[in-house]
C-alpha positions as CSV (number, residue, x, y, z in Angstrom):
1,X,0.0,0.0,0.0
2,X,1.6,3.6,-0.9
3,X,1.0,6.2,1.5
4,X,0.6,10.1,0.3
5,X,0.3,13.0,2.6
6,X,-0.6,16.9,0.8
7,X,-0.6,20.0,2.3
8,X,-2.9,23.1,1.1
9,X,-3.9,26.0,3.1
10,X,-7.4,27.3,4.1
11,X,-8.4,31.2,4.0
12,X,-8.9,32.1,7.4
13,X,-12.0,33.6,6.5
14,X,-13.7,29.9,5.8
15,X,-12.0,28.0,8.3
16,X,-15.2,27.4,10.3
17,X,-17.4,26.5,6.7
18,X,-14.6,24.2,5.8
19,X,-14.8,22.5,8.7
20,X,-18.7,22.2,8.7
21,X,-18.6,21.1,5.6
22,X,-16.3,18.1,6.4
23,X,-18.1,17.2,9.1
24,X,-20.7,16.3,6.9
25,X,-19.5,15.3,3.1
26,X,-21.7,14.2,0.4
27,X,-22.3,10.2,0.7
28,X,-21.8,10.6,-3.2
29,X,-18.5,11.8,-2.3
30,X,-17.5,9.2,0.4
31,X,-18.4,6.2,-1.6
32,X,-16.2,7.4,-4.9
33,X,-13.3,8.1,-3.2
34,X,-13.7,4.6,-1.4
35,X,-14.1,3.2,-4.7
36,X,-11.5,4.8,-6.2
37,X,-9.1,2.6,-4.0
38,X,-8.4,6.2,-1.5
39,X,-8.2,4.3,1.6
40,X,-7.5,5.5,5.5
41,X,-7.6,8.8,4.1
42,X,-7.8,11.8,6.9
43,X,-7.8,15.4,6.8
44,X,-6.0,17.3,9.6
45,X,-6.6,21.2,9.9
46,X,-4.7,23.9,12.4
47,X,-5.9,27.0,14.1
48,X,-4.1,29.0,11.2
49,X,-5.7,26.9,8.3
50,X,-2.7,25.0,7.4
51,X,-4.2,21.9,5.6
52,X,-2.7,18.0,6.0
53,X,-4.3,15.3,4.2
54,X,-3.2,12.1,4.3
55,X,-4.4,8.7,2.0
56,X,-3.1,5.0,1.1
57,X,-3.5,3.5,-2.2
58,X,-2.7,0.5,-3.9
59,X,-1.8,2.5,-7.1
60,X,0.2,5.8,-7.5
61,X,-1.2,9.1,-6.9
62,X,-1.6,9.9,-10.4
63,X,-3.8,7.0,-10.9
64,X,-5.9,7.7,-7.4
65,X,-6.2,11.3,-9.0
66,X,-7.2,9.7,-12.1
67,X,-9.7,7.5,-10.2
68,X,-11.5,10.3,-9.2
69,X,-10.9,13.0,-12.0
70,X,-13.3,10.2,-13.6
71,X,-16.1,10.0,-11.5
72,X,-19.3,13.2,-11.5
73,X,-19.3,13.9,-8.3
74,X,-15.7,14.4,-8.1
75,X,-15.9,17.8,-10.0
76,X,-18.9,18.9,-8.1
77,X,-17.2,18.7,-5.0
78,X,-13.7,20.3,-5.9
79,X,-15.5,23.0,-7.6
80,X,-17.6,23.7,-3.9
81,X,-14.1,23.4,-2.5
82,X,-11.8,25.7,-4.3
83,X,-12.8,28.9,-2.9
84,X,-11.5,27.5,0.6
85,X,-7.8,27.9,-0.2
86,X,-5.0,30.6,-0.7
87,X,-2.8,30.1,-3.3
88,X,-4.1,27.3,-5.3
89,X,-2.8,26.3,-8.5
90,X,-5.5,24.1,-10.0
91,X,-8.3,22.2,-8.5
92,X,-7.6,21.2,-4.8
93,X,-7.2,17.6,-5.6
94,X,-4.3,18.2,-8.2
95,X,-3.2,21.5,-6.6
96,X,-1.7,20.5,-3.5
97,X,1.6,20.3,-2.4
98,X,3.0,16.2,-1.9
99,X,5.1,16.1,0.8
100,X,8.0,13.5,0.7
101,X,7.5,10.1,3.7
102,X,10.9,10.3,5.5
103,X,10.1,7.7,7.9
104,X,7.3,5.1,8.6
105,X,7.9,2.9,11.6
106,X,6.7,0.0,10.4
107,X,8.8,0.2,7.6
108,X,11.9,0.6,9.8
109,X,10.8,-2.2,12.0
110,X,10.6,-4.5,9.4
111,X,13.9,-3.9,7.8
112,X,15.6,-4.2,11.3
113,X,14.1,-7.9,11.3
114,X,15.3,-8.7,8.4
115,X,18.7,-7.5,9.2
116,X,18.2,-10.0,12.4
117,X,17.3,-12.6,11.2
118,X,20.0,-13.1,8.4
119,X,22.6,-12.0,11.1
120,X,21.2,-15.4,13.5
């Protein structure tokens, strides 16, 4: 499974809309990203709108993107979102900024067993 974490950032002025509105998104919406293969995929927001998101996927982004570029409710829902965020080049689903995994423990955990065990 690859993991993907983004970054965007929220105008201050619509934290509190952005926020209701993901308290609350379109069933629609829920069950094409699920069936676009976007799985454990979580949204974390500060006080001062910086934006994480987090996803896994089987496939690579641009294929998860692609996934969802391709369903209708997928446009519908970017174009409600775009207004939320400063400095956006492109819808919010292409726009963001990837940011690169340095570490994942499980990862690490499972390399240092495999070192262990050869080394027995």
């Amino acid at each position: 499974m690859n993991r993907y974490c983004f970054q965007l950032q929220v105008a201050a002025e619509h934290l509190d809309e952005y926020r209701r509105r993901h308290a609350a998104v379109w069933p629609d919406m829920l069950h094409a990203l699920q069936d676009s293969g976007w799985h454990n995929y979580s949204l974390f927001l500060r006080q001062d709108g910086l934006l994480i998101g987090y996803f896994e996927s089987e496939g690579t982004l641009e294929q998860a993107q692609s996934a969802m570029a391709g369903t209708d409710v997928n446009e519908r829902w970017q174009s409600e979102m775009a207004r939320f965020f400063v400095d956006l080049d492109g819808a919010p689903d292409t726009g963001f900024l990837v940011l690169d995994e340095i570490f994942h423990l499980e990862d690490q955990l499972a390399s240092t067993a495999d070192k262990e065990s050869t080394a027995s």
